[in-house]
C-alpha positions as a printed NumPy array, in Angstrom:
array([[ 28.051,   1.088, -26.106],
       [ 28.258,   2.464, -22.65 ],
       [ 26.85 ,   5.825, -23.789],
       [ 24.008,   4.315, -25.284],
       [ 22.929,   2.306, -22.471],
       [ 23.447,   5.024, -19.914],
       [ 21.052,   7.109, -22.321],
       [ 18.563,   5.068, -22.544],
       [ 18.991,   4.022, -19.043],
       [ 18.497,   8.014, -18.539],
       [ 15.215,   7.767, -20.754],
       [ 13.347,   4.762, -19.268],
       [ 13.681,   6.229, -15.364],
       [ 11.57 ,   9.046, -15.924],
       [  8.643,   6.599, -17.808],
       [  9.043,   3.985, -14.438],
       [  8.512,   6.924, -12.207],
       [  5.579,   8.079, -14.384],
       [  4.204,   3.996, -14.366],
       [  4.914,   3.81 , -10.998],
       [  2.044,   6.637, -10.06 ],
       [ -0.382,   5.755, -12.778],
       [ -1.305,   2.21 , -12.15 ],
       [ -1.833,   2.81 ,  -8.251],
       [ -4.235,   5.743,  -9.611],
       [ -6.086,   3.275, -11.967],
       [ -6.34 ,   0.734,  -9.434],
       [ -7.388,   3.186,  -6.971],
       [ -9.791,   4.588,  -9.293],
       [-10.989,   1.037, -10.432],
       [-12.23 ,   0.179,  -6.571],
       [-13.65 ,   3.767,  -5.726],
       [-15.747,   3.232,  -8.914],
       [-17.111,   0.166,  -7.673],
       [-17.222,   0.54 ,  -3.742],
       [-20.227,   1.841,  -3.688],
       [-21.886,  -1.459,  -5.678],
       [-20.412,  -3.781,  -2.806],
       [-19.832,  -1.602,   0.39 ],
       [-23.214,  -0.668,   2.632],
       [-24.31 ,   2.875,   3.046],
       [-21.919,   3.438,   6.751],
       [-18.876,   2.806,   4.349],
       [-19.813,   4.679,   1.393],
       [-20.62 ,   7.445,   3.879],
       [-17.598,   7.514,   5.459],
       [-15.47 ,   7.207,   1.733],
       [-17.689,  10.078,   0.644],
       [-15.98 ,  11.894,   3.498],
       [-13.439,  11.118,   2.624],
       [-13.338,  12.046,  -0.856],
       [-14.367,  15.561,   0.498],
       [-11.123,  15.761,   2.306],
       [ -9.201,  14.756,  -1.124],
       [-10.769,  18.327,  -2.425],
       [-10.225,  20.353,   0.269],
       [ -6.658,  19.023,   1.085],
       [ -6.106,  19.077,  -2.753],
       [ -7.059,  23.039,  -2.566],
       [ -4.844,  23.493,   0.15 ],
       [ -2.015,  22.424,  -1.386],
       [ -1.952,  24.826,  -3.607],
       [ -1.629,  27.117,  -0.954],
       [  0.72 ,  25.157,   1.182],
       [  2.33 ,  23.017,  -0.698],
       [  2.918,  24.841,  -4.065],
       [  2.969,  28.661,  -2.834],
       [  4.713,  27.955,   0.172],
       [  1.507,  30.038,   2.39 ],
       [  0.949,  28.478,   5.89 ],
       [ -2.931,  29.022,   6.499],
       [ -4.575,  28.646,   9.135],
       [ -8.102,  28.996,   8.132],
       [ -9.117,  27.712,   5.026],
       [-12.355,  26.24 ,   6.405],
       [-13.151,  29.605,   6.206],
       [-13.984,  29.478,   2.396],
       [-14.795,  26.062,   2.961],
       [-17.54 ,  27.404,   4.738],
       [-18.378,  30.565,   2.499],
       [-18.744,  27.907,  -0.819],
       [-21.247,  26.506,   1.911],
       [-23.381,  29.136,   3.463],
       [-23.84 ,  31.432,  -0.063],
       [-24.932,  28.167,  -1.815],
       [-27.401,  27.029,   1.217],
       [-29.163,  30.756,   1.383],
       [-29.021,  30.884,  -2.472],
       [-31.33 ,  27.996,  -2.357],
       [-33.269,  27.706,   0.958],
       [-33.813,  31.547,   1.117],
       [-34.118,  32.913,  -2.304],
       [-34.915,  29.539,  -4.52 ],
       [-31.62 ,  29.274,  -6.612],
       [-31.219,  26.669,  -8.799],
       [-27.939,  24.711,  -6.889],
       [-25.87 ,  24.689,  -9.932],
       [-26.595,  28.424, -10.214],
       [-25.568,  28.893,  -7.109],
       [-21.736,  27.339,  -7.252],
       [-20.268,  30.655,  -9.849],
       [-21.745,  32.919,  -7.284],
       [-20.125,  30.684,  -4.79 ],
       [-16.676,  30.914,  -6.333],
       [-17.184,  34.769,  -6.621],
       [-17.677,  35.038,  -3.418],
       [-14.933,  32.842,  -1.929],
       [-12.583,  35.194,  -4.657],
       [-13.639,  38.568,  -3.029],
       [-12.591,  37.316,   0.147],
       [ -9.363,  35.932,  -1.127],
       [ -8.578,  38.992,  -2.355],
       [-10.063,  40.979,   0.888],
       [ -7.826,  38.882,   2.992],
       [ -5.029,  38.259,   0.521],
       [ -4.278,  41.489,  -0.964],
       [ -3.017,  43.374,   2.261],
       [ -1.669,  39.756,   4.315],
       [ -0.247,  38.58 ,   2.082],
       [  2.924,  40.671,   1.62 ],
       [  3.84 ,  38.285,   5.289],
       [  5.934,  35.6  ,   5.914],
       [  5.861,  32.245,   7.706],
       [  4.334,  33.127,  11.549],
       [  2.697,  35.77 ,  10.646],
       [  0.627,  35.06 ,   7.59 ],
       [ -0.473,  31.75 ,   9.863],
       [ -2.005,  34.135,  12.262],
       [ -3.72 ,  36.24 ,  10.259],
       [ -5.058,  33.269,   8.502],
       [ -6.501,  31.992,  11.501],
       [ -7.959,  35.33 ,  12.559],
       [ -9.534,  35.325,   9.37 ],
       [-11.026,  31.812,   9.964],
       [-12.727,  32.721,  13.252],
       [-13.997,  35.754,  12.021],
       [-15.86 ,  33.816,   9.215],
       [-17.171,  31.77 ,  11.42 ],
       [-18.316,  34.039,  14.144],
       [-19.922,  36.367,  11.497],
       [-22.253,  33.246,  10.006],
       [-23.029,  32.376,  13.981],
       [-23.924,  36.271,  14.54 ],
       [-26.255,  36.966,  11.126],
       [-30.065,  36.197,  11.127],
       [-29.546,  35.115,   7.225],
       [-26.885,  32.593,   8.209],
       [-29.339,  31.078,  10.904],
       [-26.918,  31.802,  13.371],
       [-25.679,  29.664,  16.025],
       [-28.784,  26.974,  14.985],
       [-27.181,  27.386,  11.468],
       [-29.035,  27.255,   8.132],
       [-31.745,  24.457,   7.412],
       [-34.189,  23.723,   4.777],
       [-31.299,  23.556,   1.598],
       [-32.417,  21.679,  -1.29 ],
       [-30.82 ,  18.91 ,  -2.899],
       [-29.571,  19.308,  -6.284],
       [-31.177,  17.801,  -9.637],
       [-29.28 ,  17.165, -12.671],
       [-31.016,  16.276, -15.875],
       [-34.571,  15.698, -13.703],
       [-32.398,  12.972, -11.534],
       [-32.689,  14.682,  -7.844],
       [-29.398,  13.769,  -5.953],
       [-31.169,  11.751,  -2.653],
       [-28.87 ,   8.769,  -1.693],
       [-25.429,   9.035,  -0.12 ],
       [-24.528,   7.126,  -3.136],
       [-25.365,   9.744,  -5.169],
       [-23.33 ,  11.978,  -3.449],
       [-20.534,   9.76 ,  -2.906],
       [-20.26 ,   9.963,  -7.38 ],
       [-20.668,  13.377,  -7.132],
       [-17.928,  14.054,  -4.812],
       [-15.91 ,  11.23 ,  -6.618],
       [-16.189,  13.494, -10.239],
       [-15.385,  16.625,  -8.404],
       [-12.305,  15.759,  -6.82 ],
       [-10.997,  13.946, -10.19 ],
       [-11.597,  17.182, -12.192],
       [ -9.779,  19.011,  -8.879],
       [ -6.633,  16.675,  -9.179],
       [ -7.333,  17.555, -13.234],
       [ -6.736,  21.387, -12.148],
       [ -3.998,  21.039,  -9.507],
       [ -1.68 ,  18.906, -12.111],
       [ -2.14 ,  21.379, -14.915],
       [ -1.696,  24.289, -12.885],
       [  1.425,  22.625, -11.343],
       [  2.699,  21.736, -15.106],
       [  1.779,  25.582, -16.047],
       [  4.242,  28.695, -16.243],
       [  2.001,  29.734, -12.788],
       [  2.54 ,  26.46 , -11.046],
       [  6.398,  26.934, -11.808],
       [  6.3  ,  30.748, -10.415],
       [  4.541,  29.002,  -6.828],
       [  7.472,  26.881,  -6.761],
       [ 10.051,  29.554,  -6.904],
       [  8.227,  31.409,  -4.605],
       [  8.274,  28.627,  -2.382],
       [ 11.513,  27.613,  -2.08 ],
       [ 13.726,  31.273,  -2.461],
       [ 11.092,  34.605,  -2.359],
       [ 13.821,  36.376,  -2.863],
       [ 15.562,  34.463,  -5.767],
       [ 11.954,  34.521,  -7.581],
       [ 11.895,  38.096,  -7.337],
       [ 15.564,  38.609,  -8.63 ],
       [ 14.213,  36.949, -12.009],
       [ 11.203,  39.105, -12.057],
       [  8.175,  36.986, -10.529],
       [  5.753,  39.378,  -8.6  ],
       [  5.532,  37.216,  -5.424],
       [  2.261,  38.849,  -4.343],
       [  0.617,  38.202,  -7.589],
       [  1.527,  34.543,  -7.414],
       [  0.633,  34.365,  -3.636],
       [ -2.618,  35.765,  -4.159],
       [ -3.547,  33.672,  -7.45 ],
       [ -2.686,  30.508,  -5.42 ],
       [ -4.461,  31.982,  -2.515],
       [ -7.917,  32.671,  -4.704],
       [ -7.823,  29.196,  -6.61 ],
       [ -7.337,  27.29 ,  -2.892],
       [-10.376,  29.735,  -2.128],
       [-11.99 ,  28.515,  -5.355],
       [-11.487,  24.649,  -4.491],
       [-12.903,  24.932,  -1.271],
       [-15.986,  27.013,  -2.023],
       [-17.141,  24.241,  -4.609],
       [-16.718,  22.025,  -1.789],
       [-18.699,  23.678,   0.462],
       [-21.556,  23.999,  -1.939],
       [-21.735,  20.181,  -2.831],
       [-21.684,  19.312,   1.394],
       [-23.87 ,  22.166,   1.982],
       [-26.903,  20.485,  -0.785],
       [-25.548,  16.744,   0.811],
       [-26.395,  17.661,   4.401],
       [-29.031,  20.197,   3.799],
       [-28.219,  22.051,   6.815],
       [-24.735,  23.52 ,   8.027],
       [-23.845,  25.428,  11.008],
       [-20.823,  27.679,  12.089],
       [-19.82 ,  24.031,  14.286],
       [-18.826,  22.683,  10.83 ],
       [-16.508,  25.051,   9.918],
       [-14.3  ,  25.299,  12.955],
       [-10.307,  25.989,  13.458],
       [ -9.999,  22.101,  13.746],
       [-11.64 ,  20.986,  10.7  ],
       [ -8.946,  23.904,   9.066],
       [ -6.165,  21.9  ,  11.35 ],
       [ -7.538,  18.677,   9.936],
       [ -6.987,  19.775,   6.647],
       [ -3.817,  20.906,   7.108],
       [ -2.759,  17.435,   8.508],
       [ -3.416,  15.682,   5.451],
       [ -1.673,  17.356,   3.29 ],
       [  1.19 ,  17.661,   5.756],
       [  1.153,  13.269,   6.1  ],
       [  0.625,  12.812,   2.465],
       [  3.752,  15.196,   1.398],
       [  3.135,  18.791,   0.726],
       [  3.088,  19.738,  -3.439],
       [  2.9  ,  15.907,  -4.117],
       [ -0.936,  15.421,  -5.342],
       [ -1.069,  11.603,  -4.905],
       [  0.404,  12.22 ,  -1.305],
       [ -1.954,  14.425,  -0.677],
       [ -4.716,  12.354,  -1.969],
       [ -3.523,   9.835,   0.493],
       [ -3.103,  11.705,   3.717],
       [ -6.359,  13.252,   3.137],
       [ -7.843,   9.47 ,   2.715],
       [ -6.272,   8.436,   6.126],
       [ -7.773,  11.275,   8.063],
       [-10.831,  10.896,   7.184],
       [-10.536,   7.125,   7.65 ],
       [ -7.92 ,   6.563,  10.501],
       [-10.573,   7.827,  13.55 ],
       [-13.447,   5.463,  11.819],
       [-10.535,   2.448,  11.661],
       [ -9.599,   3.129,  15.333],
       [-13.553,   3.283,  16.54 ],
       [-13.229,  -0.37 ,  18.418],
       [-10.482,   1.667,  20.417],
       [-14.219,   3.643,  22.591],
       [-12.724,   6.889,  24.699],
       [ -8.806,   6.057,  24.231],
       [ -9.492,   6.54 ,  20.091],
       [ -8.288,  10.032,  20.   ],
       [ -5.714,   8.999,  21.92 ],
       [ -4.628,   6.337,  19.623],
       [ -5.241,   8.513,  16.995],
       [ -3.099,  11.088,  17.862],
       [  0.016,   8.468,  18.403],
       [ -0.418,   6.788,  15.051],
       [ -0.405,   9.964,  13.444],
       [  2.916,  11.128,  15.627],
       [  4.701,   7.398,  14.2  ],
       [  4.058,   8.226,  10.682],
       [  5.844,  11.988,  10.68 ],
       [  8.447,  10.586,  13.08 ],
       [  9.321,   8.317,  10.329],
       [  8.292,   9.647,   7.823],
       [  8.845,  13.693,   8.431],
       [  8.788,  14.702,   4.432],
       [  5.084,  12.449,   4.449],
       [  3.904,   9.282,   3.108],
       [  4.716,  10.205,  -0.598],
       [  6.731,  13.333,  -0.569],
       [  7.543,  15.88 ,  -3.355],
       [ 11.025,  14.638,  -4.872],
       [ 11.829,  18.14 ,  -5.596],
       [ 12.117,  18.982,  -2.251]])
């Protein structure tokens, strides 16, 4: 009789852990579907922003939290997704939805320009190289007439789908909403997939993973290009909400800022991630009444949660 109950005692945890993340996700879900019906257009603005930092921290973590790869400067295909789809269409007259394969093209040449020969680096080193790949990106589209240079690229049109032209920040707020559902979509079956399992071991032993015959640069660089991937879709979808982007946006602190949330969610934990990417987008508008000392406040909030909470606000068990 013991047995038995121990077994099924054994089967029921792993459905509680699985209940336990799926009816904060429906609830979740349940209000983002509806803010927009009830909030006014300063809060969906600021949610939409916030839903844009669920992508691109959900992108990173494939990097970061999955691979194991510190980087640096992923607003750098952040802002690639961004400039090809904004010349696509302001300079040359691409349809926008055209525009995001080229877009993911492009952000997978220069994973693989910057991946194939960096990548064989560890730890310090990789993060440097990262971030000297960042600035580069960004001084090249401040330095090229095509880019707009330091004024940056204006004019982009906004997107239509089905003859309904995306105008309101409501519309945009959706649109972000769908894309980082199908990006959580991605980043759980990759992380259920034989690949996901080989970023894991690469993570945790490089050296074990290789002993059982795992080609740690191939899985480095395929979680490099899909992070690259993420973020260029990203960029394309702000670049068509703004309708003009400069170098300014794509900067080593909005990299740094990425980097944060998945580092106070809980690195290779995608509803962690989801929720340190919500707080810092929304932490700085929460501590607004705070005037010139906000930062400041900011920055000491932020310090309390990884003091006491160093492994994030919902980390990875496996760790």
């Amino acid at each position: 009789m013991t047995d038995e109950v121990r077994t099924m005692s054994a089967t029921a945890q792993p459905r509680l852990m699985r209940w336990s993340v799926v009816l904060p996700g429906l609830a979740a879900l349940t209000c983002a579907l509806v803010l927009p019906q009830f909030a006014n257009a300063y809060v969906t603005e600021v949610a939409t922003t916030a839903l844009l930092y669920v992508v691109l921290c959900l992108g990173l973590n494939i990097v970061v939290g999955y691979a194991g790869l510190l980087d640096l400067g992923y607003a750098a295909f952040f802002a690639v997704g961004a400039y090809t789809s904004g010349i696509l269409t302001a300079e040359f007259g691409f349809n926008f939805w055209l525009t995001i394969p080229v877009a993911m093209a492009a952000a997978c040449v220069a994973g693989i320009i910057i991946g194939a020969p960096t990548l064989r680096l560890r730890s310090d080193y990789l993060a440097i190289v990262t971030l000297g790949f960042g600035e580069i990106v960004r001084i090249i589209a401040r330095n090229l007439d095509i880019t707009g240079g330091a004024s940056g690229l204006i004019g982009i049109e906004r997107p239509e789908i089905f003859g309904f032209k995306l105008m309101q920040v409501q519309h945009f707020y959706y649109a972000f909403l769908v894309l980082a559902l199908l990006t959580a979509f991605v980043c759980l079956s990759v992380e259920r997939s034989r690949m996901g399992r080989a970023w894991f071991y690469v993570r945790y032993d490089e050296d074990a993973a290789a002993g059982i015959g795992i080609n740690r640069v191939t899985a480095k660089l395929q979680a490099y290009m899909m992070g690259a991937v993420i973020a260029s879709v990203a960029g394309c979808l702000y670049a068509a909400k703004m309708t003009a982007i400069s170098p300014e946006s794509f900067t080593f602190n909005q990299s740094l800022l990425i980097l944060l949330g998945v580092v106070l969610g809980g690195m290779g934990r995608i509803p962690g991630v989801v929720l340190g990417a919500v707080l810092v987008a929304l932490l700085p508008e929460v501590l607004r009444g705070a005037g010139t000392y906000r930062p400041l406040v900011t920055a000491v909030a932020l310090l309390a949660i990884m003091l006491f909470r160093p492994n994030g606000l919902w980390p990875d068990k496996r760790v």
